[in-house]
C-alpha positions in Angstrom: 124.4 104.9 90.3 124.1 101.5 88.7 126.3 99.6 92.0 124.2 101.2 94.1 120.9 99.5 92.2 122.6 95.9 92.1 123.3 96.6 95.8 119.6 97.5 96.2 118.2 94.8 94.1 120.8 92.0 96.2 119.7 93.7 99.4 116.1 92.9 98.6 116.6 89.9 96.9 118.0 89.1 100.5 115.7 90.0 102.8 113.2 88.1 100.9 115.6 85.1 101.7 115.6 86.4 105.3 111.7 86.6 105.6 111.2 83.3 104.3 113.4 81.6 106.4 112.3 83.2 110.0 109.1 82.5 108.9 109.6 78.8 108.2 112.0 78.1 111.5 110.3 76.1 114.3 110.3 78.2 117.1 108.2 79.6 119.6 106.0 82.7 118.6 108.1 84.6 120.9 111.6 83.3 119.3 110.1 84.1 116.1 108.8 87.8 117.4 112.5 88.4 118.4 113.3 87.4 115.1 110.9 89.0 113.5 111.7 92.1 114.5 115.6 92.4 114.8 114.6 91.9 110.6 112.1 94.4 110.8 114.9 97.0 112.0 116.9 96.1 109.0 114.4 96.4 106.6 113.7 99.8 108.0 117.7 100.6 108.0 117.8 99.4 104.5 115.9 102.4 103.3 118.7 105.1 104.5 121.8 103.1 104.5 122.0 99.9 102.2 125.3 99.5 102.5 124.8 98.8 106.2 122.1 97.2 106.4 123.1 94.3 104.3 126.3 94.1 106.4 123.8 93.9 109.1 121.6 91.2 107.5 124.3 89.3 106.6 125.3 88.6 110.1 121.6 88.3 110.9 121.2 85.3 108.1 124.4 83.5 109.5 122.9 83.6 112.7 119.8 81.6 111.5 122.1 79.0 110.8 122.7 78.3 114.0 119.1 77.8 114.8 117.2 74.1 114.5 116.8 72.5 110.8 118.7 75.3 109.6 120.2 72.4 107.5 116.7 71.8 105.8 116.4 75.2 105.0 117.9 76.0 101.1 118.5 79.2 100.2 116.8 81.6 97.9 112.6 80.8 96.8 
């Protein structure tokens, strides 16, 4: 019980990281919609399979990478 609750609490911690960056990337409103809600469907898989979804968000974050000033961006708050 307690790995799953660390995996829970790095998942959110995560998507917190996530949220801030897509929100701070300077895109279009409809880049950032796409965006917006490819995380949205994570979020919402995060509350039946963590385990997955974080697999899922990870490839998602490294894909923001590869977006403009992803340099600028640092991670966590």
């Amino acid at each position: 019980m307690a790995a799953d609750d660390r995996l829970e609490d790095l998942l959110a911690l995560r998507l917190r990281e996530a949220h801030r960056r897509v929100r701070e990337l300077p895109l279009s409103a409809e880049e950032k919609g796409r965006l917006a809600r490819r995380y949205l469907a994570i979020c919402d898989l995060a509350k039946r399979d963590p385990e997955r979804a974080a697999s899922r968000l990870e490839t998602f974050i490294e894909g923001l990478d590869d977006t403009p000033r992803a340099r600028e961006n640092t991670l966590g708050d």
